[in-house]
Backbone as numpy.savetxt, mean C-alpha at the origin, in Angstrom:
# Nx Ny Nz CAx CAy CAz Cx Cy Cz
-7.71 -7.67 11.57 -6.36 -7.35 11.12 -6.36 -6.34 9.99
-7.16 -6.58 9.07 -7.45 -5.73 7.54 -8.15 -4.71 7.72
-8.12 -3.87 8.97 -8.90 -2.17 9.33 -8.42 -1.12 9.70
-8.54 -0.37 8.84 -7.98 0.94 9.03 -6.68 1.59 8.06
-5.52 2.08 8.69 -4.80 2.61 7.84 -3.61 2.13 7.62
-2.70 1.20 6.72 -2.07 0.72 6.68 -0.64 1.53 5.59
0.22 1.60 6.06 1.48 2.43 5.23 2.15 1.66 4.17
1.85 2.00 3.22 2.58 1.56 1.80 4.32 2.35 2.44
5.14 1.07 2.76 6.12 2.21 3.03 7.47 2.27 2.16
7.95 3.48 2.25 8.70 3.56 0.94 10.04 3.11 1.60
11.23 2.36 0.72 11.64 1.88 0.64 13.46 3.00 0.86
14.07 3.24 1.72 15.02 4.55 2.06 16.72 3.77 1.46
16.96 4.69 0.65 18.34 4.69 0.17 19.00 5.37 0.57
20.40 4.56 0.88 21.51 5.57 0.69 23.03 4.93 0.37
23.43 6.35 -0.55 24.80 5.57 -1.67 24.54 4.43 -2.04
22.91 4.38 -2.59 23.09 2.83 -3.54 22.65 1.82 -2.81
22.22 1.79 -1.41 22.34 0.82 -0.75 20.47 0.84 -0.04
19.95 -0.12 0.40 18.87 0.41 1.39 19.65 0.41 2.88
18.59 1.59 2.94 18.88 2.48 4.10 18.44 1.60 5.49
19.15 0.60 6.31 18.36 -0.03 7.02 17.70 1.01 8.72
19.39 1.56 8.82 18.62 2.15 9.83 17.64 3.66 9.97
17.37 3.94 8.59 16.73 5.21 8.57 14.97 4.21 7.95
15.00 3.13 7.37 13.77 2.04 7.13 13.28 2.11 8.97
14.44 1.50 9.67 13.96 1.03 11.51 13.28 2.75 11.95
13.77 3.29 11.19 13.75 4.83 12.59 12.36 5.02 11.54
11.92 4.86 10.40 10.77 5.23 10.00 9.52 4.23 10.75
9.71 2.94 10.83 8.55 1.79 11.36 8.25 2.41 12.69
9.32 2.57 13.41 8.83 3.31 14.81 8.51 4.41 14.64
8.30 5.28 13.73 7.38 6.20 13.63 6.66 6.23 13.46
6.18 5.06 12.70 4.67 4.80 12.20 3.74 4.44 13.39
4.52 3.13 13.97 4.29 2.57 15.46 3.64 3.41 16.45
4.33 4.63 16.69 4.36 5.29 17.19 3.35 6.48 17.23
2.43 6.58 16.02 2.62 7.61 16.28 0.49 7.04 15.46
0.89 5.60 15.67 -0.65 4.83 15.73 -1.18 4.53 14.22
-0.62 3.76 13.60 -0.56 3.77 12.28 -1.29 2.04 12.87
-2.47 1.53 11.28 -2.65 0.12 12.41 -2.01 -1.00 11.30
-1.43 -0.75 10.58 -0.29 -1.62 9.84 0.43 -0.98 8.91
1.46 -1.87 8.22 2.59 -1.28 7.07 2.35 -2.35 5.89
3.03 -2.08 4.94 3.38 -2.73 3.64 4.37 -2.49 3.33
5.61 -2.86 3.58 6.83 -3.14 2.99 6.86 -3.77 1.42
7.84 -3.06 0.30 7.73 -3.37 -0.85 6.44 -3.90 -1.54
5.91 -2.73 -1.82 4.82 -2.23 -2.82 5.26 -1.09 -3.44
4.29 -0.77 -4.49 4.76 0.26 -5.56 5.87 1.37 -4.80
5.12 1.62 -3.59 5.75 3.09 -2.56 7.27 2.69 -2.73
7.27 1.28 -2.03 8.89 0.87 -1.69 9.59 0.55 -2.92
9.27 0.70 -4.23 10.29 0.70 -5.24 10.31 -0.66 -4.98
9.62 -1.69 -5.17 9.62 -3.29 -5.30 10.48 -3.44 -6.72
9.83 -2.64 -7.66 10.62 -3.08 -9.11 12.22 -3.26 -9.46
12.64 -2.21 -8.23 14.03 -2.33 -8.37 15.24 -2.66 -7.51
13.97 -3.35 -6.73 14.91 -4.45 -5.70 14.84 -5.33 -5.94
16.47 -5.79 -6.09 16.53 -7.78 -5.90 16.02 -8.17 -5.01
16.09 -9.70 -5.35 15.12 -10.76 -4.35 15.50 -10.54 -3.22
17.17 -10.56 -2.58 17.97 -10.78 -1.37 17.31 -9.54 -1.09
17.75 -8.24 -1.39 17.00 -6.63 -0.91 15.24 -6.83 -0.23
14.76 -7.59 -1.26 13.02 -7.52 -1.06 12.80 -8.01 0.04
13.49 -9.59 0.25 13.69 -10.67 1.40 14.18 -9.17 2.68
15.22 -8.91 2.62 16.00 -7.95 3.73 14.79 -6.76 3.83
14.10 -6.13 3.08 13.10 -5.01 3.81 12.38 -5.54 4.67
11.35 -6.84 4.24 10.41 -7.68 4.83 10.60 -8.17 5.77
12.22 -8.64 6.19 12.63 -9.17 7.60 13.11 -7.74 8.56
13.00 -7.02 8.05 13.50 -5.44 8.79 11.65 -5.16 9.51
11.16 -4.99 8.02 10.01 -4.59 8.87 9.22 -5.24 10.08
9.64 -6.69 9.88 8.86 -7.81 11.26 9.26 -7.45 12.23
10.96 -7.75 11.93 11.46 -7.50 13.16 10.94 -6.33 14.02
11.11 -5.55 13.25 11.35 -3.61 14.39 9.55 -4.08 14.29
8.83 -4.07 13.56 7.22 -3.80 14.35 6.93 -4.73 15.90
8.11 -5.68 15.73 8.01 -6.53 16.32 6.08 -7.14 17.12
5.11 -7.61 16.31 4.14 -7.60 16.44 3.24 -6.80 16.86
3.50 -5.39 17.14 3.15 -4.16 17.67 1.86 -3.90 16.74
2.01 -4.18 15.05 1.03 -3.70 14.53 1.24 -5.11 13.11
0.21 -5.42 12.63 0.38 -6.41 11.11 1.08 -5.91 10.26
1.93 -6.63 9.61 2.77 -6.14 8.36 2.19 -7.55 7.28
1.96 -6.54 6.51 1.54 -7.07 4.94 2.30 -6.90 4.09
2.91 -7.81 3.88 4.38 -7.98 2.85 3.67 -7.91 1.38
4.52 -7.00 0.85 4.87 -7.16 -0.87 4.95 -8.12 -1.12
4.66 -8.79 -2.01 5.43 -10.20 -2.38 4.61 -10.49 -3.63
3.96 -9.58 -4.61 3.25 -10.05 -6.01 4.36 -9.53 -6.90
4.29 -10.26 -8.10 5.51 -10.08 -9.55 4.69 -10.20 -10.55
4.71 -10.08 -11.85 4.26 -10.87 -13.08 4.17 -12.38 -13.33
5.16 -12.85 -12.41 5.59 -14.29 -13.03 5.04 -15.01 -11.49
4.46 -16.26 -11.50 3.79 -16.81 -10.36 4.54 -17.75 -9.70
5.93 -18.04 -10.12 7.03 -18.91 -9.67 7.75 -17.68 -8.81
7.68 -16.64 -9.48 8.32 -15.94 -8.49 7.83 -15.36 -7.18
6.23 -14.98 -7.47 5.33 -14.15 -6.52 5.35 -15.54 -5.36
5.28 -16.90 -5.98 5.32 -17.94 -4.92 6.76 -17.67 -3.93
7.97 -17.53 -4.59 8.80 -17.74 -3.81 8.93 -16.52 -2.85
8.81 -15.32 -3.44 8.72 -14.51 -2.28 7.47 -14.77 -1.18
6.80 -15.33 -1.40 5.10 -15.38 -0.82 5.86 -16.10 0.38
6.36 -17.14 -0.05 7.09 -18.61 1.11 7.77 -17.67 2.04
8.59 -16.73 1.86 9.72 -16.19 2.47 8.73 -15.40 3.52
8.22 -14.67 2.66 7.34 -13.80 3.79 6.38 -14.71 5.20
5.89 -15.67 4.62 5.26 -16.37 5.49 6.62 -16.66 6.53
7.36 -17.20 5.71 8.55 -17.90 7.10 9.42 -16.75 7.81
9.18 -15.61 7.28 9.76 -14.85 8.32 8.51 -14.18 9.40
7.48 -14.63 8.82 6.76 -13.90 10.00 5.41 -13.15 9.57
5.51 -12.77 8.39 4.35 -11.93 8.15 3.21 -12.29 8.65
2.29 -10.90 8.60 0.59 -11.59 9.40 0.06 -11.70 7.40
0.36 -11.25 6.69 -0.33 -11.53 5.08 0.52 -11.06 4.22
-0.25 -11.27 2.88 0.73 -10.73 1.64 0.00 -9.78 1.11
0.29 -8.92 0.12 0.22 -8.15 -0.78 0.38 -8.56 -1.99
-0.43 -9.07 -2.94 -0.43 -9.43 -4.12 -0.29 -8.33 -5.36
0.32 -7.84 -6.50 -0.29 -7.02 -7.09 -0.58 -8.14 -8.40
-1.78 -7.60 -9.06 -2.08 -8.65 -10.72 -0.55 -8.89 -11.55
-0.83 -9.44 -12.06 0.37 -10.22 -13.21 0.42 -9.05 -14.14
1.31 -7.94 -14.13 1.83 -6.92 -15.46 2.71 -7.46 -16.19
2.49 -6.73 -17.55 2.99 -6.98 -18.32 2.91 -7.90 -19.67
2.54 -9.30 -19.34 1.90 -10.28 -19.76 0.31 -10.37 -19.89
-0.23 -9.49 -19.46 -1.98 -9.49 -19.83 -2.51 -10.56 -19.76
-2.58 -11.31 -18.72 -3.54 -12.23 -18.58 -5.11 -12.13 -18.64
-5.63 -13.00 -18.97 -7.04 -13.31 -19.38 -7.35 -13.22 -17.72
-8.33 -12.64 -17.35 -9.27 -13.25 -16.50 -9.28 -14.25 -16.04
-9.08 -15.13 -16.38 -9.13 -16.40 -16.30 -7.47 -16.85 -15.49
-6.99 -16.61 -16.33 -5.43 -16.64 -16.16 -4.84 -15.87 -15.00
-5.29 -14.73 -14.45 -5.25 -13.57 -13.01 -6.08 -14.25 -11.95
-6.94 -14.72 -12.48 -7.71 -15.70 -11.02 -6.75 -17.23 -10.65
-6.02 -17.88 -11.93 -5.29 -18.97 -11.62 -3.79 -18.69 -10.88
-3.90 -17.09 -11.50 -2.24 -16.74 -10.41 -2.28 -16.63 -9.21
-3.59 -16.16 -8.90 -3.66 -15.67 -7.09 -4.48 -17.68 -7.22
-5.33 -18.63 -7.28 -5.49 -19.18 -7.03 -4.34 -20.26 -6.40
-2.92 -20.03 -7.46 -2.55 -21.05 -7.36 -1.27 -20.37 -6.09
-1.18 -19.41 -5.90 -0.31 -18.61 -4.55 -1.23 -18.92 -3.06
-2.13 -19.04 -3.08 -3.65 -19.28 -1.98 -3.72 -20.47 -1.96
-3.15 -21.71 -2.91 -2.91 -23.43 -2.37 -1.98 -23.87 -2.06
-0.79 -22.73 -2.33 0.94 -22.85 -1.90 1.45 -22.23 -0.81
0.78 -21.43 -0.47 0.88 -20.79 0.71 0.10 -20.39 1.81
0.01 -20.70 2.73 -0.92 -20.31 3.96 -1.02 -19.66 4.37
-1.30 -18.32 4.38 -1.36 -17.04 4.70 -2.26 -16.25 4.09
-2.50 -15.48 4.75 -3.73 -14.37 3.89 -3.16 -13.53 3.25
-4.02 -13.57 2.25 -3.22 -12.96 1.04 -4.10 -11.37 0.75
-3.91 -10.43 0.35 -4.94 -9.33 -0.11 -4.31 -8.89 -1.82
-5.22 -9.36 -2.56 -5.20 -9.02 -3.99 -5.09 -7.58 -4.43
-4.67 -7.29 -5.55 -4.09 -5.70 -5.38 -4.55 -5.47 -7.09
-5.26 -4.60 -7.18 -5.67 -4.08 -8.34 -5.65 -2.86 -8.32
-4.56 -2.28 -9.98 -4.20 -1.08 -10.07 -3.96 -1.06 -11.54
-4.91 -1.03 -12.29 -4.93 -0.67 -13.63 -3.76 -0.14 -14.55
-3.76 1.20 -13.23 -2.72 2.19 -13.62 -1.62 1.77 -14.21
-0.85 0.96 -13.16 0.59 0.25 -13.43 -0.01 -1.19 -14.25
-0.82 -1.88 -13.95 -0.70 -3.40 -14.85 -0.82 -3.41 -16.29
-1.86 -2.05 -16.46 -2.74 -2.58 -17.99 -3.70 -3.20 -18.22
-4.51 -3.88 -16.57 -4.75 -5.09 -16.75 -6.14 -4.48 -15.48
-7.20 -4.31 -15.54 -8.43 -4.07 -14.57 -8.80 -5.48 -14.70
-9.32 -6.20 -13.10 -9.94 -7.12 -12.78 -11.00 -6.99 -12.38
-11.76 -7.70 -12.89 -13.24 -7.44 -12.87 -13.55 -7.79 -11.78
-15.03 -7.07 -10.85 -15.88 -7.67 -10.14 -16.32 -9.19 -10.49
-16.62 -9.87 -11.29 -16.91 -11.17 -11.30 -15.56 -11.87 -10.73
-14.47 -11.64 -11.38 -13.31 -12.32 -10.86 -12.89 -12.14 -9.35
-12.73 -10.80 -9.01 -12.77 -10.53 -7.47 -13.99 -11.27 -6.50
-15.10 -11.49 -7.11 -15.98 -12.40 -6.31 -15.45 -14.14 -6.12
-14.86 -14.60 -7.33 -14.63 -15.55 -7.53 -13.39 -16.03 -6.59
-12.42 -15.06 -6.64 -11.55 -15.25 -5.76 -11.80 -14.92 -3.90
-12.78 -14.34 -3.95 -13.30 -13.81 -2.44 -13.69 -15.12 -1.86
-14.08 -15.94 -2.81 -14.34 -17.89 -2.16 -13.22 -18.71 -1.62
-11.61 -18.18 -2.02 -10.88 -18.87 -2.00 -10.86 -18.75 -0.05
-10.19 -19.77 0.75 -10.34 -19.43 2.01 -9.34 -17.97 2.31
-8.33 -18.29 2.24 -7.43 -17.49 2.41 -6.93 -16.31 1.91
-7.85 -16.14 0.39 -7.77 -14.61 0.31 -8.44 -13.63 0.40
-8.22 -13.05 1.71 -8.44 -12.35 2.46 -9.58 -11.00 2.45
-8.93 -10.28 1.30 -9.27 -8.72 0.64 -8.79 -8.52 -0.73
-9.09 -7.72 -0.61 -8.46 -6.36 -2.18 -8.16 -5.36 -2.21
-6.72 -4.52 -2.40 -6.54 -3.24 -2.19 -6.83 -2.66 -3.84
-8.02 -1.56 -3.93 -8.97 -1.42 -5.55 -8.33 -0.01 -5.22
-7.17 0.11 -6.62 -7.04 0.99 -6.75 -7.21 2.07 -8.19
-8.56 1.32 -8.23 -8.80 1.59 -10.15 -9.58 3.38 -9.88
-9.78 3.59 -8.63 -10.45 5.33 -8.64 -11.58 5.41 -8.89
-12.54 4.12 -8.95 -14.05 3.61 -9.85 -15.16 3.07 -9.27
-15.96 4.04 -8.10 -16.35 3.64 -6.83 -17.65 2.77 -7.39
-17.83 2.91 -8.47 -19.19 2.10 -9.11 -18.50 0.47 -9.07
-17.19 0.56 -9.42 -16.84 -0.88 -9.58 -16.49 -1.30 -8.03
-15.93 -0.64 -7.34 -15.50 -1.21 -5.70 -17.04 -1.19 -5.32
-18.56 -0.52 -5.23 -19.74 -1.08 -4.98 -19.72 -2.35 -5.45
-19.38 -2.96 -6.64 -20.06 -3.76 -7.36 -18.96 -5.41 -6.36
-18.09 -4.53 -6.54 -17.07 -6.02 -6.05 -18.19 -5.57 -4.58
-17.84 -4.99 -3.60 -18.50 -5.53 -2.44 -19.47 -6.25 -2.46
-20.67 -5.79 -3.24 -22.25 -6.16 -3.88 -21.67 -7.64 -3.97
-20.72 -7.98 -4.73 -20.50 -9.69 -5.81 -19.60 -10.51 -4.36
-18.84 -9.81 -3.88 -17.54 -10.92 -2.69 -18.41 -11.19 -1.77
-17.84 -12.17 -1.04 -18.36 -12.80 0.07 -18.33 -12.05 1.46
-19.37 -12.35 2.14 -19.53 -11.48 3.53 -17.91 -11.46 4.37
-17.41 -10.46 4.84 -16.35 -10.12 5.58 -14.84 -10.10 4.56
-15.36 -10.71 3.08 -14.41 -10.32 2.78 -13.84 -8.47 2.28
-12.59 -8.48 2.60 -12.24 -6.83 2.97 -11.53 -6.02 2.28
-12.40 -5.15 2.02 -11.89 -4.18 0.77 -11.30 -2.71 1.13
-10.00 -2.79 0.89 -8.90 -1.84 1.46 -8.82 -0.63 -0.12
-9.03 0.76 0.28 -8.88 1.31 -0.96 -7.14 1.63 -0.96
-6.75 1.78 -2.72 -5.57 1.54 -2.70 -5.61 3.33 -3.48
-6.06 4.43 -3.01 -5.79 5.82 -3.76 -6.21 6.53 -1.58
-5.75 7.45 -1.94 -5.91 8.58 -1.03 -7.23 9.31 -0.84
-7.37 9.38 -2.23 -8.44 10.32 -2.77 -9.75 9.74 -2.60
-9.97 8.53 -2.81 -10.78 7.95 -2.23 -11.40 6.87 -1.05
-10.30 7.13 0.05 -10.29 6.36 1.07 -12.31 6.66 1.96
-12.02 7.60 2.13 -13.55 8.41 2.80 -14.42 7.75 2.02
-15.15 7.89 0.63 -15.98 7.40 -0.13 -15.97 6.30 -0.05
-15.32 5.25 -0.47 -14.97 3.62 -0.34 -15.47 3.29 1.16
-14.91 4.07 2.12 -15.60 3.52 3.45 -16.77 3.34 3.94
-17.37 4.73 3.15 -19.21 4.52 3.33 -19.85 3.67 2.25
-19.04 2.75 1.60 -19.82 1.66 0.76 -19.34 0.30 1.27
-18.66 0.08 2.80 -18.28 -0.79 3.13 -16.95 -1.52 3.03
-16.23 -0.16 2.80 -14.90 -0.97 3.01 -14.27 -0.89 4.48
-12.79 -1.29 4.32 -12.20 -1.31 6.03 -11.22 0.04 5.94
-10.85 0.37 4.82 -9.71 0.87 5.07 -8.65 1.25 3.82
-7.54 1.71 4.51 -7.00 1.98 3.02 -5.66 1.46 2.98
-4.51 1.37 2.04 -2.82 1.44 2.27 -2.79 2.41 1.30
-2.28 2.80 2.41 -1.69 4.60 1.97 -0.73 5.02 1.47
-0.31 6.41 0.74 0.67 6.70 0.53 1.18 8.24 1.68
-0.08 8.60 1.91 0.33 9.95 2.76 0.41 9.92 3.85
0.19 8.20 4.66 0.44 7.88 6.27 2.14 8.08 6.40
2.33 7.63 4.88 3.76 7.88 5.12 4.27 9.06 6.05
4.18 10.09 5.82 4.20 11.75 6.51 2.87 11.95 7.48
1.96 11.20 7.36 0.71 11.90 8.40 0.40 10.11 8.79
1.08 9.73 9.29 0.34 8.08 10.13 -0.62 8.12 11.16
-0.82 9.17 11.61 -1.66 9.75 13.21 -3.24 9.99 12.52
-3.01 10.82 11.86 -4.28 11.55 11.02 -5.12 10.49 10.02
-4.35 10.22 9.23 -5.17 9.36 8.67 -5.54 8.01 8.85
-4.47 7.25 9.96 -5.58 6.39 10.83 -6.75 7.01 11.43
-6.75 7.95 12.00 -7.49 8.47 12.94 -8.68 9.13 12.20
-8.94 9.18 10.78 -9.88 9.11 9.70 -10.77 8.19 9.56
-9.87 7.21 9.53 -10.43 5.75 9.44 -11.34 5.36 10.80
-10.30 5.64 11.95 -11.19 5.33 13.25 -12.57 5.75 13.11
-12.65 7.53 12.49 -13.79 8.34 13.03 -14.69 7.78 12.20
-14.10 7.71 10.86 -15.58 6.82 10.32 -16.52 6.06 10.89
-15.09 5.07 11.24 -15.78 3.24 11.51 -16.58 3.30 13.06
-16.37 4.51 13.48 -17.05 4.30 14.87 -18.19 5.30 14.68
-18.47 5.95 13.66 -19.57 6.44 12.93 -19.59 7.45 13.31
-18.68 8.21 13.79 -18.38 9.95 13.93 -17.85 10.69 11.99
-19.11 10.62 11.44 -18.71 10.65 9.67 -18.38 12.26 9.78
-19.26 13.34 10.50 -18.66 14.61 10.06 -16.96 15.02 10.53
-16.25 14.28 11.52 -15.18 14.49 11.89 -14.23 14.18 10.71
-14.70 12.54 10.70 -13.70 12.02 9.62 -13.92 12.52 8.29
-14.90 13.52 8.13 -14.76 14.16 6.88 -14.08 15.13 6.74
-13.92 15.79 7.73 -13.04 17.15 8.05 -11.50 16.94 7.70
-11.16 15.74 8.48 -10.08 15.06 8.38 -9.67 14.87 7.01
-11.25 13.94 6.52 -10.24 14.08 4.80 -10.27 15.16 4.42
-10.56 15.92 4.07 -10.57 17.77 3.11 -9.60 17.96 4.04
-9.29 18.17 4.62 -8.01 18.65 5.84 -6.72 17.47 4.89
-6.63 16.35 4.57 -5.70 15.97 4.29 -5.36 15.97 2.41
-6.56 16.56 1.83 -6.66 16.33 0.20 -5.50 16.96 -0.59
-5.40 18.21 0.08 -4.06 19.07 -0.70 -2.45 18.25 -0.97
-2.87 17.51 0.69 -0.99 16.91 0.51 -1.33 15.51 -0.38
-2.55 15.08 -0.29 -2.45 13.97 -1.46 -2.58 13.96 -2.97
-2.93 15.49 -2.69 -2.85 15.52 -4.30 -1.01 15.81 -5.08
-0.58 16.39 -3.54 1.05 17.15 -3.64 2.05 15.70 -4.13
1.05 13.88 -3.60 2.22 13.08 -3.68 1.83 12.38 -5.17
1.12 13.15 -5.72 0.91 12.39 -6.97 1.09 13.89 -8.42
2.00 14.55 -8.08 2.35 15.30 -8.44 3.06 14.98 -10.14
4.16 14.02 -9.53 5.09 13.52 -10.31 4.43 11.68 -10.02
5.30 11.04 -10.48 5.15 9.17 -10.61 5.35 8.80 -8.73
4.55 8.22 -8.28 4.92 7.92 -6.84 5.88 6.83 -7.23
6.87 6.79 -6.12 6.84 7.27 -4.93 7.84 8.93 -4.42
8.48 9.19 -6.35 9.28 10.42 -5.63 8.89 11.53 -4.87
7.34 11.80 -4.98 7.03 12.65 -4.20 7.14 12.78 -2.94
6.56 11.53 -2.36 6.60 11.29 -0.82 7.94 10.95 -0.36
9.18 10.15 -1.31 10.02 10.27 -0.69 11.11 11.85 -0.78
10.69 11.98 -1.40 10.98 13.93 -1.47 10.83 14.66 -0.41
9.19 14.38 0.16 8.60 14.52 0.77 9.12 14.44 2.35
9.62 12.98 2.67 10.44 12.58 3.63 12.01 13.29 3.88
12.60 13.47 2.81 13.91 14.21 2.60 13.58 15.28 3.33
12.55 16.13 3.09 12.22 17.54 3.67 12.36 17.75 4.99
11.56 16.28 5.39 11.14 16.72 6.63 12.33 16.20 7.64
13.66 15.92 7.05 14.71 15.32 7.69 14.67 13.54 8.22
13.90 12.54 7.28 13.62 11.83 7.84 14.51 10.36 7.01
14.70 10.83 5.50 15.52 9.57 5.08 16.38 10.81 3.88
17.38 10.30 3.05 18.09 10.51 1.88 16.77 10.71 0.79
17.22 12.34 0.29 16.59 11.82 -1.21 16.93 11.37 -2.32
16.72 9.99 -2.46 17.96 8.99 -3.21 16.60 7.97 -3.56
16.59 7.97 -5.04 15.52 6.72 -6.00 16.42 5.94 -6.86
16.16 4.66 -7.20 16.33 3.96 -8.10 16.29 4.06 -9.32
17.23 4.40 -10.28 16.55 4.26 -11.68 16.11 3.60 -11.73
14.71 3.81 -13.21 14.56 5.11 -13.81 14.21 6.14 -13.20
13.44 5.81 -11.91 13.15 6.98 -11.40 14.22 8.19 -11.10
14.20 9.36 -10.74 14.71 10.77 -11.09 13.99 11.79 -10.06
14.98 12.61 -9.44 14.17 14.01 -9.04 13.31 14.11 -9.69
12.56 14.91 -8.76 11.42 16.49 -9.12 12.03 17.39 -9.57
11.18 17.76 -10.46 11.34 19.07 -11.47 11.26 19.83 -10.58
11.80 21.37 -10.53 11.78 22.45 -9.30 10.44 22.63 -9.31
9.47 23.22 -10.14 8.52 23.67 -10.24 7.47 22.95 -9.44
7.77 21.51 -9.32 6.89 20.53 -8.71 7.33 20.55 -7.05
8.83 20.87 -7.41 9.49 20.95 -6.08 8.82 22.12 -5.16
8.90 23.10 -5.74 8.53 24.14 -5.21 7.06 24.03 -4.17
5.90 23.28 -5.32 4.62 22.91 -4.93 4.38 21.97 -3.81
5.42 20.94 -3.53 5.01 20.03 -2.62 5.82 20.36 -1.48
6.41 21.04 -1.47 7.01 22.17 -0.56 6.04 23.68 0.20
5.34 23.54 -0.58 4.14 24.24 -0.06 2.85 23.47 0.56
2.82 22.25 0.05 1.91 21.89 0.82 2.51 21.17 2.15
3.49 20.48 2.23 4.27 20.48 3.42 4.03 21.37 4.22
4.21 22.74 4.35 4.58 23.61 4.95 2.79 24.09 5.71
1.81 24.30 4.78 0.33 24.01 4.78 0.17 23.43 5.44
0.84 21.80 5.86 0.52 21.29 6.73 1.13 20.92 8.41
2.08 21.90 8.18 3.27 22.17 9.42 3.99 21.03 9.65
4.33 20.45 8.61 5.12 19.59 8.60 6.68 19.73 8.29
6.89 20.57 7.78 8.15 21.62 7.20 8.40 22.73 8.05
């Protein structure tokens, strides 16, 4: 279930509202076009600034329309573990094949305290869970000892490591338990991470390229490495184009372009500066996608 390229997918507004049927017309594109799962509400989808009822409504959008066609790995991690539980429940009962955890921000938990949050979501809920480490946004890096520790629990699953720190994703593989599955959570290093044994990545640039960069992943894992290398350097420019500005406005900018949803964010988030505009508009176009 946890191989290959999975879509962090962003979350489509319009007048204020989510966008349900321009969300449906994006999943069947993904579907479509061979993507081998999604992630509904994660960083991409603007989780922070959806209510519960909204978060609940993406997650039952996305089951539905994949309609088992491909795994959906629900969002469902918060700071607070009463809450990450209750969304966790929802997702299971509508269907999900797993969750998406991200660490506890904000509050800085001890080590200790980040292993008892995902411990105690993994005895409340039955579902596979994949732990989500991202420095960037928490404040908060989880160590390889702790990621081993939790790799015992039955049910959690993986880790999407998005710390950019291939010495530390060696070290967690080196420390976790056999088959457990390590999904890289950057662009930039999906290729590298794979030749140290990971499965795969959740993406931000399947968003716009779902064909290609599964099909990265394939060439690896079936050990065609000079193809799937081509593939990545062939895809580096537009991932560097979506981290331009704070994701997710790039890519959903990105999407605006290509006629596919509203370009419409949540505060705080805000347009692109022209200048940035200008740039990811060029790599679009670089990639005949525009």
């Amino acid at each position: 279930m946890f191989t290959g390229a999975f879509t962090a997918l962003v979350t489509p507004f319009k007048d204020g509202e989510i966008d349900e049927e321009a969300l449906r017309r994006l999943i069947e594109f993904h579907v479509e076009n061979g993507i081998d799962g999604l992630v509904p509400c994660g960083t991409t989808g603007e989780s922070a600034t959806l209510s519960h009822e909204e978060h609940n409504r993406v997650i039952d959008i996305a089951i539905e329309t994949a309609r088992g066609r491909v795994p959906v790995i629900a969002g469902t991690g918060s700071n607070s573990t009463v809450e990450t539980l209750t969304l966790t429940k929802h997702a299971k009962e509508a269907g999900a094949d797993a969750a998406l955890l991200i660490s506890p921000y904000y509050n800085k938990p001890s080590q200790d305290g980040v292993y008892e949050h995902y411990r105690r979501v993994a005895e409340e809920v039955d579902l596979p869970l994949i732990v989500y480490n991202v420095p960037s946004r928490t404040g908060l890096n989880m160590l390889p000892e702790t990621v081993a520790r939790l790799s015992e629990i039955k049910n959690i699953a993986g880790i999407k490591e998005a710390t950019g720190d291939l010495a530390q994703v060696s070290e967690v593989i080196e420390r976790s338990r056999e088959g457990f599955c390590v999904l890289s959570g950057d662009d930039f290093t999906t290729l590298p991470l794979l030749s140290l044994g990971g499965r795969g990545v959740i993406s931000v640039i399947s968003n716009l390229v779902p064909g290609e960069t599964a099909e990265m992943c394939r060439l690896f894992l079936s050990g065609k490495i000079e193809e799937a290398r081509r593939v990545h350097f062939r895809l580096q420019g537009l991932a560097r184009a979506m981290f331009i500005e704070t994701n997710p406005v790039p890519v959903k900018t990105a999407l605006s372009m290509m006629g596919m949803i509203e370009e419409e964010f949540r505060l705080p988030l805000v347009g692109m500066k022209e200048g940035n505009r200008r740039k990811l508009k060029e790599a679009l176009d670089s990639q005949g996608l525009i």
